[in-house]
C-alpha positions as CSV (number, residue, x, y, z in Angstrom):
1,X,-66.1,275.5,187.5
2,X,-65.6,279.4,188.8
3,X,-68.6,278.9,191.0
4,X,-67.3,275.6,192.2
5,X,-64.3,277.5,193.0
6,X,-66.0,280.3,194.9
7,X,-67.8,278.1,197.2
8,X,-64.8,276.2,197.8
9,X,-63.2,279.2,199.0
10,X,-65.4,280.1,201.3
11,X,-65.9,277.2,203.0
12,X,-62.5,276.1,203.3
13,X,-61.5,279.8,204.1
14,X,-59.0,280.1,201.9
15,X,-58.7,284.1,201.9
16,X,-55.7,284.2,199.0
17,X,-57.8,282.0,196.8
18,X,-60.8,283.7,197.3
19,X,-59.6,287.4,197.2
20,X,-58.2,285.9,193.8
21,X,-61.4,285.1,192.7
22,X,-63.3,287.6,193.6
23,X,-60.9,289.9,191.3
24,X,-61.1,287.5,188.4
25,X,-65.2,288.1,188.6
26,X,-64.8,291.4,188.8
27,X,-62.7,291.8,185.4
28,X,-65.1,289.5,183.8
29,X,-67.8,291.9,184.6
30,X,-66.3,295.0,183.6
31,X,-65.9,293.2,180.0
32,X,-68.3,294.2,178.0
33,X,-70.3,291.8,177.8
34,X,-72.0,291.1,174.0
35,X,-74.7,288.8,172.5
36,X,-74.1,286.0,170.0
37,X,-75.3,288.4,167.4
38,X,-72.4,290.6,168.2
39,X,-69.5,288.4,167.7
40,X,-71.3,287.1,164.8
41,X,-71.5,290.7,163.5
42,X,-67.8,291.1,164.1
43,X,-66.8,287.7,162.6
44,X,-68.5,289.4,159.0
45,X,-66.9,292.2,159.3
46,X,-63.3,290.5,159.9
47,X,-63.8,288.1,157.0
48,X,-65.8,291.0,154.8
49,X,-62.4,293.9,155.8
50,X,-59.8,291.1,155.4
51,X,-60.8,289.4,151.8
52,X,-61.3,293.3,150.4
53,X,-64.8,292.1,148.7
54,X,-66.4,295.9,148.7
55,X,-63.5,297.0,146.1
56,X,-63.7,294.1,144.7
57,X,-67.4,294.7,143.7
58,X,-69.3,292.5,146.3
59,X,-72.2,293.4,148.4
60,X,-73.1,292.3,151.8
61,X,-77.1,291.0,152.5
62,X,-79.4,291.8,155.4
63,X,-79.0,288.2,156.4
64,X,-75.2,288.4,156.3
65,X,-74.2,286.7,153.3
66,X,-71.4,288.0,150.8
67,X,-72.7,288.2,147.0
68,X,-71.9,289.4,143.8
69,X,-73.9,288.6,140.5
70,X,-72.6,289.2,137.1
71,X,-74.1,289.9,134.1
72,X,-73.4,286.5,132.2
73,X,-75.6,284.8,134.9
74,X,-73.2,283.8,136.9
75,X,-73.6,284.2,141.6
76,X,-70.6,284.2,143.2
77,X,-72.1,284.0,147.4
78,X,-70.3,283.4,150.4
79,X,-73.3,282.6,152.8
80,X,-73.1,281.8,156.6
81,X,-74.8,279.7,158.7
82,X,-75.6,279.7,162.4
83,X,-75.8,277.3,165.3
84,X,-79.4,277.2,166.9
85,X,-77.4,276.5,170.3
86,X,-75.0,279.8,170.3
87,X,-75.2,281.2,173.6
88,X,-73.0,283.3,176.0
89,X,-73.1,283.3,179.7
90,X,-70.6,285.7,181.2
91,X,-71.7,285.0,185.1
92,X,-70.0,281.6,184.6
93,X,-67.8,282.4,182.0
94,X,-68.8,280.2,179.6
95,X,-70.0,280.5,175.8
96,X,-70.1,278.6,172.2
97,X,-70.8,280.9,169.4
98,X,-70.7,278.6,166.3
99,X,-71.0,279.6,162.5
100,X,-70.5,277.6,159.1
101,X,-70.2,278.8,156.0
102,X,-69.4,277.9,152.0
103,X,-68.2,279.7,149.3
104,X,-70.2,278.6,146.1
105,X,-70.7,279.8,142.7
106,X,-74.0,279.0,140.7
107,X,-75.8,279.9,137.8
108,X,-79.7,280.1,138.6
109,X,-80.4,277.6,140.9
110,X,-77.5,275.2,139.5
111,X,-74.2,275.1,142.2
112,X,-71.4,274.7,140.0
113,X,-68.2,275.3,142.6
114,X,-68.5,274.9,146.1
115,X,-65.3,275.9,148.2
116,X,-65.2,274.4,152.4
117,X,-63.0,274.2,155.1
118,X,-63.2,270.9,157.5
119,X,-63.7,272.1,161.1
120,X,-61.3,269.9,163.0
121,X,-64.2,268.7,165.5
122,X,-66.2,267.5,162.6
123,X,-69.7,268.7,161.6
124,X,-70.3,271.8,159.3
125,X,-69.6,274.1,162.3
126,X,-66.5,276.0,163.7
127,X,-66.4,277.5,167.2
128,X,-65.9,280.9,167.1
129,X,-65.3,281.9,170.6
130,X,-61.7,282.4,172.9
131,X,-61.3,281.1,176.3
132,X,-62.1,284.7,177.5
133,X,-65.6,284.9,175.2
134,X,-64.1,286.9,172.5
135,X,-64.0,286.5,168.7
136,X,-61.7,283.9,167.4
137,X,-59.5,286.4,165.0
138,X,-56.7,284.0,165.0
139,X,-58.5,281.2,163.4
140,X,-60.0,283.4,160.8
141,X,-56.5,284.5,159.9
142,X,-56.4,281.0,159.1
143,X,-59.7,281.2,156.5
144,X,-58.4,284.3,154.7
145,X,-55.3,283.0,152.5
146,X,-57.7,279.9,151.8
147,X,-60.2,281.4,150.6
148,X,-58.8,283.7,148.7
149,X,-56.5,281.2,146.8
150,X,-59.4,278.3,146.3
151,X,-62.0,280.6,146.1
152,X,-61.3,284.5,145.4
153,X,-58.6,283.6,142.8
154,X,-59.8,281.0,141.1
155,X,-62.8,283.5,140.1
156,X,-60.2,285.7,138.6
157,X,-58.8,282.9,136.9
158,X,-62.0,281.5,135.8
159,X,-63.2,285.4,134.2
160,X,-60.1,285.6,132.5
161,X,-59.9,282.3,131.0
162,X,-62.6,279.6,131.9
163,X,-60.5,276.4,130.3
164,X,-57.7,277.0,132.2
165,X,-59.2,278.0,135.5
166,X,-60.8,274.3,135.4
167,X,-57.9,272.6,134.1
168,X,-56.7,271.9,138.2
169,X,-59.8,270.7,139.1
170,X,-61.7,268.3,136.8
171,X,-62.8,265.9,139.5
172,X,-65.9,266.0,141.5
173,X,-63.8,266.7,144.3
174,X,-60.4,268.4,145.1
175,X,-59.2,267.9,148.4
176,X,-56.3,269.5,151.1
177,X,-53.5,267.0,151.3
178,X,-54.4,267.0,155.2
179,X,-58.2,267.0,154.3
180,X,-59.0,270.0,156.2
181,X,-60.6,271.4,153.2
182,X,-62.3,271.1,149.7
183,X,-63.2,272.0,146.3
184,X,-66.3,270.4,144.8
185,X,-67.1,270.8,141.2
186,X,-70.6,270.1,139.5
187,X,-70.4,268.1,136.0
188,X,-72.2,271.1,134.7
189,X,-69.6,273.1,135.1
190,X,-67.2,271.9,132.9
191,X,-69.8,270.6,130.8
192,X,-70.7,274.5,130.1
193,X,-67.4,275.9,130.2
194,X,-64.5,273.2,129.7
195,X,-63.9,271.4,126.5
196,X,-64.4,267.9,126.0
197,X,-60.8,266.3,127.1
198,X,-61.5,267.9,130.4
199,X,-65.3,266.4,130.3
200,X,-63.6,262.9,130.1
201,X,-61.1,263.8,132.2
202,X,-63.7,264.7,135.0
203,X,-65.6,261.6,134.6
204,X,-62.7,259.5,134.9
205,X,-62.0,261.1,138.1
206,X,-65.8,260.3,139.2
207,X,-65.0,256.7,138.5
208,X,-61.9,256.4,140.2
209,X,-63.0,257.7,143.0
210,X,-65.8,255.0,143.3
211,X,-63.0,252.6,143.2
212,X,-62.3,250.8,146.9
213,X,-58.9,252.0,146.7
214,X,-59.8,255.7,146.6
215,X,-63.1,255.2,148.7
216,X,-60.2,253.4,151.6
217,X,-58.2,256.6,150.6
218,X,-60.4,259.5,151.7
219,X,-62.3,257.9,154.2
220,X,-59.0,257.3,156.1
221,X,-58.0,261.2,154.7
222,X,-60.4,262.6,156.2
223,X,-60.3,260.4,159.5
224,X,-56.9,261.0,160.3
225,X,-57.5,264.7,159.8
226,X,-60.0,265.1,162.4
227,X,-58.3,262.5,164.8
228,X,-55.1,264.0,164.9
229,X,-56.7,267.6,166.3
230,X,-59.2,265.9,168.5
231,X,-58.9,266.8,172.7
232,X,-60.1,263.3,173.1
233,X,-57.5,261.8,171.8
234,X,-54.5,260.6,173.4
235,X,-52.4,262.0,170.9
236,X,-48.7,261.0,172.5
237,X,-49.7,257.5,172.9
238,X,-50.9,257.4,169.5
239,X,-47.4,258.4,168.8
240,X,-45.4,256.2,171.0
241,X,-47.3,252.9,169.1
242,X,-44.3,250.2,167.7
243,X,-45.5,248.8,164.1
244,X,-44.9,245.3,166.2
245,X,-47.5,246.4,168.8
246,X,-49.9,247.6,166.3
247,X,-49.4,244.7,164.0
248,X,-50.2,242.4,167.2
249,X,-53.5,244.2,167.5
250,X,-55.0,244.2,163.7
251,X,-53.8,241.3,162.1
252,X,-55.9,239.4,164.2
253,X,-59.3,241.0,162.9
254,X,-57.8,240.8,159.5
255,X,-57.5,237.2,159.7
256,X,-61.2,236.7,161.3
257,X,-62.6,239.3,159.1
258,X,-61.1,237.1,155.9
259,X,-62.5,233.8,157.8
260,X,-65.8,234.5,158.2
261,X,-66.6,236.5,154.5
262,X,-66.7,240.5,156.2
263,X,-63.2,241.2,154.2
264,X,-64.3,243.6,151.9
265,X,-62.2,245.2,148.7
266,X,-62.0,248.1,150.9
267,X,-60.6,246.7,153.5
268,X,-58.0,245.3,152.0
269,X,-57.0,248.6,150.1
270,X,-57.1,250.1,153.9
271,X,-55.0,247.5,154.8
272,X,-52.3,248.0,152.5
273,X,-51.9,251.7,153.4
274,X,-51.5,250.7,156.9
275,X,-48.8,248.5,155.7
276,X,-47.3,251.5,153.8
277,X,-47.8,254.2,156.6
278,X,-44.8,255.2,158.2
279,X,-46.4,257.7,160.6
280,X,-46.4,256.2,164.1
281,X,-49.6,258.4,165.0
282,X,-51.1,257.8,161.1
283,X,-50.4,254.4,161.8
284,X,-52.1,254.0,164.8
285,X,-55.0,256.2,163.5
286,X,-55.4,253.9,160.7
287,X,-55.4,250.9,163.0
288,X,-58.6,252.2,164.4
289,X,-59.6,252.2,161.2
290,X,-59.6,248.7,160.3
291,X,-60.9,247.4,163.7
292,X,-63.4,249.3,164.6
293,X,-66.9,248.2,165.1
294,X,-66.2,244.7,164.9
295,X,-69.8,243.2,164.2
296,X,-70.5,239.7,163.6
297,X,-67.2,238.7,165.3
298,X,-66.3,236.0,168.4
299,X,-66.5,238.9,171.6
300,X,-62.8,238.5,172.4
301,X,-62.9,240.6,169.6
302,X,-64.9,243.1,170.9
303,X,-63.3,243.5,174.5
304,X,-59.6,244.1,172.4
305,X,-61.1,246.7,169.9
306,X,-62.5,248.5,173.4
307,X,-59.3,248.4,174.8
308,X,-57.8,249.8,172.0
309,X,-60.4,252.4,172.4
310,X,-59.8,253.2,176.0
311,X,-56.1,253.9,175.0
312,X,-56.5,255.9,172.2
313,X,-59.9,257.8,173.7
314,X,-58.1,258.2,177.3
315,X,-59.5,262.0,177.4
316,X,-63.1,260.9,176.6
317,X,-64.0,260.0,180.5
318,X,-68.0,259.3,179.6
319,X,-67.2,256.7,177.7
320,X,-65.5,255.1,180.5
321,X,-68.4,255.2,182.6
């Protein structure tokens, strides 16, 4: 795009634009200019400095990972993992550094407590770069009081007193109220450390949530999460939908879907939060939900869920074409 720019300018002679230019290039190359490595070396510093692990008794690996072993067995390990594509290119201006990472504790080779946060584009990866190639420290600020209160504290809680560390998460999985992160809990860990009403209580949780109605739940959870932060989104017309228009669009496929046998358990437990949702974006993000990929059904079908898609994908121009 800067190039693009540039060669605009000089053919157009546009001397403003293209004095401009030049000085923008010119600051970009007296940044200092810094591998992938480098940012990723600053990122572990940030998140080593701002959780306080070294008085807290944590060392840092060669690799980069954050770990601390105690003497009843126990790892505590916050370990990081890289993107194979992480590149920075200051002549254009242009770079994606992107790192994952989990904060888990185990017992030998046995994970007992894993702690993530959702990136909002999906995948296991967050991109750690600004618009001017620097580190990200504004969305780690974000990581630091998370981790610390669904990771770091419930550590001391658990060294303290086990049974009641465990006694807010007995369920395979714990999630964010906007899904934009989790707690996932091995049955082995409160098999070997909770008592037996929280045993039950877990597995009860591990059946419920094969149920439709929490499987409809935290699909939708987790959908609606990354939908509403997605660029490709059109997020005000999303917004702007009337429960009238959007019942016009799905009850249709309900109806077809119940007709020809596709009408699933789950379905119908989606259906019914739609019906509850008083969001307008939700309500339009659940919508997409129920009507998407519309297989075995007559091709009217087909062109309305792609215009539903156009509209609520107006920013994703590819698809389009």
């Amino acid at each position: 795009m800067f190039w693009r720019a540039m060669r605009f300018a000089e053919e157009q002679q546009v001397p403003i634009l293209l004095d401009l230019l030049k000085r923008i290039r010119q600051g970009v190359e007296t940044v200092e200019q810094k591998r992938p490595a480098d940012i990723i070396q600053e990122l572990l510093d940030y998140l080593w400095n701002g959780l306080g692990l070294e008085e807290k008794g944590w060392k840092r690996l060669k690799k980069g990972d954050f770990k601390k072993k105690m003497k009843n067995g126990l790892t505590y390990q916050i370990w990081f993992d890289r993107s194979r594509y992480n590149y920075i290119d200051y002549e254009i201006g242009h770079g994606n550094v992107e790192v994952g990472f989990s904060c888990i504790i185990k017992q030998g080779d046995d994970y007992l407590y894993s702690f993530r946060i959702e990136p909002t584009t999906g995948g296991s990866f967050f991109r750690m770069l600004t618009e001017d190639l620097r580190l990200n420290t504004g969305l780690l600020d974000t990581f630091l009081p998370l981790v610390k209160a669904n990771y770091l504290d419930f550590i001391d809680r658990f060294e303290a007193d086990p049974v009641e560390a465990l006694q807010p998460v007995c369920a395979p999985f714990t999630e964010a109220e906007d899904y934009s992160w989790f707690i996932y809990v091995r049955e082995q860990m409160v098999e070997r450390y909770g008592t037996a009403e929280q045993m039950e209580e877990y597995r009860r949780q591990a059946e419920l949530r094969g149920t439709p109605g929490h499987k409809a739940k935290n699909w939708m959870g987790s959908m609606l999460f990354h939908l509403s932060h997605a660029n490709d989104v059109d997020q005000a017309w999303a917004s702007s939908r009337t429960r009238e228009e959007l019942d016009q669009v799905v009850e249709p496929f309900v109806q077809a879907k119940r007709q020809t046998g596709q009408w699933t358990q789950e379905d119908e437990a989606g259906y019914q939060l739609y019906r509850q949702e008083t969001d307008p974006k939700k309500r339009t993000f659940r919508v997409w939900y129920l009507i998407a990929n519309p297989r075995g059904l007559p091709k009217e079908f087909v062109q309305k869920e792609l215009e539903f898609r156009w509209k609520l994908f107006a920013n994703r121009e590819e698809e389009r074409e």
